[in-house]
C-alpha positions as a printed Julia matrix, in Angstrom:
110×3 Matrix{Float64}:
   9.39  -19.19   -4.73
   5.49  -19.76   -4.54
   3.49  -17.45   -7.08
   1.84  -15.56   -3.3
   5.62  -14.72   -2.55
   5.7   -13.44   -6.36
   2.9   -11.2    -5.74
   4.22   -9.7    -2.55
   6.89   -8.85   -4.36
   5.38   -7.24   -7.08
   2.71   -5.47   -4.63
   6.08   -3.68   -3.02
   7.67   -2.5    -6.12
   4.8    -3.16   -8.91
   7.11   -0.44  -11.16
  10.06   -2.33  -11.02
   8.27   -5.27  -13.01
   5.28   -3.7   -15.13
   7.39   -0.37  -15.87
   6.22    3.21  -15.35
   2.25    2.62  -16.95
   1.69   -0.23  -14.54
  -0.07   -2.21  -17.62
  -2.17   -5.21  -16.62
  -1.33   -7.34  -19.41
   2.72   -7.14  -18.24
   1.17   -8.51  -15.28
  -0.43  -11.0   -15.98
   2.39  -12.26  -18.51
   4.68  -12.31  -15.76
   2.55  -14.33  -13.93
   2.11  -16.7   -17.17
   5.96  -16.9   -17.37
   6.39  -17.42  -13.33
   3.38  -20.16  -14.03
   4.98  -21.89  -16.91
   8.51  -22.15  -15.58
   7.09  -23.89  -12.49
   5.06  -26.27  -14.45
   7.36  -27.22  -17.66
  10.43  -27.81  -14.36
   7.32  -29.73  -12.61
   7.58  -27.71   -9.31
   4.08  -26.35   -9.66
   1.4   -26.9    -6.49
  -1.9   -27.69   -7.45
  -3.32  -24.52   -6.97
  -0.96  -22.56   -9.27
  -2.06  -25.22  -11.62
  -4.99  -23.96  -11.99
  -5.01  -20.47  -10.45
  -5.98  -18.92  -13.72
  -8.98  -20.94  -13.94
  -9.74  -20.63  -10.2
  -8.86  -16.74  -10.06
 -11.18  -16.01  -13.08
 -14.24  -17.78  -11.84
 -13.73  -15.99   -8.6
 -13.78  -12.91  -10.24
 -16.97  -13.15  -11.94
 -18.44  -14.46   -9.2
 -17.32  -11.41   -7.03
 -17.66   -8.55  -10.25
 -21.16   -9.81  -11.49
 -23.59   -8.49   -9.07
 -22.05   -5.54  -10.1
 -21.83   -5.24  -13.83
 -22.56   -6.98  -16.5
 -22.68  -10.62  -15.36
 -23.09  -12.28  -19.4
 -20.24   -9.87  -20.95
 -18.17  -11.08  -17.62
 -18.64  -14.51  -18.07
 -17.47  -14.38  -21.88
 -14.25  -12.86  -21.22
 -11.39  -15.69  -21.27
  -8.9   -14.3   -19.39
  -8.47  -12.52  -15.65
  -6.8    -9.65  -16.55
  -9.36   -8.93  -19.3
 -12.02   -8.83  -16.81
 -10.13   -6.32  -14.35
  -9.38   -4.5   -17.35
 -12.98   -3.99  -18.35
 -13.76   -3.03  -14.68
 -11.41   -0.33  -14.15
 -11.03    2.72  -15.7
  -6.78    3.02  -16.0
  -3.96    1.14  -15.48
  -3.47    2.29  -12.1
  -7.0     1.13  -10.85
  -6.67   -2.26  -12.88
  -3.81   -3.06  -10.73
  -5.17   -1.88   -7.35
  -8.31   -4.09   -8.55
  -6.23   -6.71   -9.23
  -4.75   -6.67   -5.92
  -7.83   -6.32   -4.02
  -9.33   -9.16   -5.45
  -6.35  -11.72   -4.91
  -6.21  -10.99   -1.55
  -9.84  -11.78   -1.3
  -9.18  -14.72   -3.58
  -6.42  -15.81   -0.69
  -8.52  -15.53    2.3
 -10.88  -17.85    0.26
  -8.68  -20.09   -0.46
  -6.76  -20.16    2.98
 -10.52  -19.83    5.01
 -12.25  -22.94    2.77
């Protein structure tokens, strides 16, 4: 399984796997567990790698223009940054898938 066919999965049923208050830090430590299970059984592609490094610089790039570009840009993590966009859980996720599939057609469009 490819982390993309991971987050189809979790796009159909995101309930089933970050319970009833769809919390964005479940999310994205499921994704760091997916991650380091692929990498520690060397079965990793490049780009999930680095796809939290990749993922988090095309975040800021896409969020600054519209807040805060220096508070962005200090936050370490992805999830952090979606967090401080979005006002609830629900949003954060939404947000979260929103900007992968923009992160996708990036990737797939380079």
């Amino acid at each position: 399984m490819t982390l993309d066919e991971l987050i189809e999965i979790i796009r159909i049923r995101p309930g089933n796997f970050l319970g009833d208050d769809l919390d964005m830090k479940a999310l994205y430590h499921f994704i760091q567990g997916f991650l380091y299970s692929k990498r520690t059984n060397q079965l990793a592609c490049d780009s999930e790698y680095h796809f939290n490094e990749l993922f988090r610089r095309f975040i800021i790039k896409k969020l600054s223009d519209i807040n805060n570009s220096n508070r962005i840009c200090s936050i370490k993590t992805w999830y952090e940054i979606i967090q401080l966009i979005a006002d609830t859980n629900e949003e954060s996720i939404k947000l979260f898938f929103t900007l992968y599939d923009k992160f996708q057609f990036m990737r797939i469009n380079k």
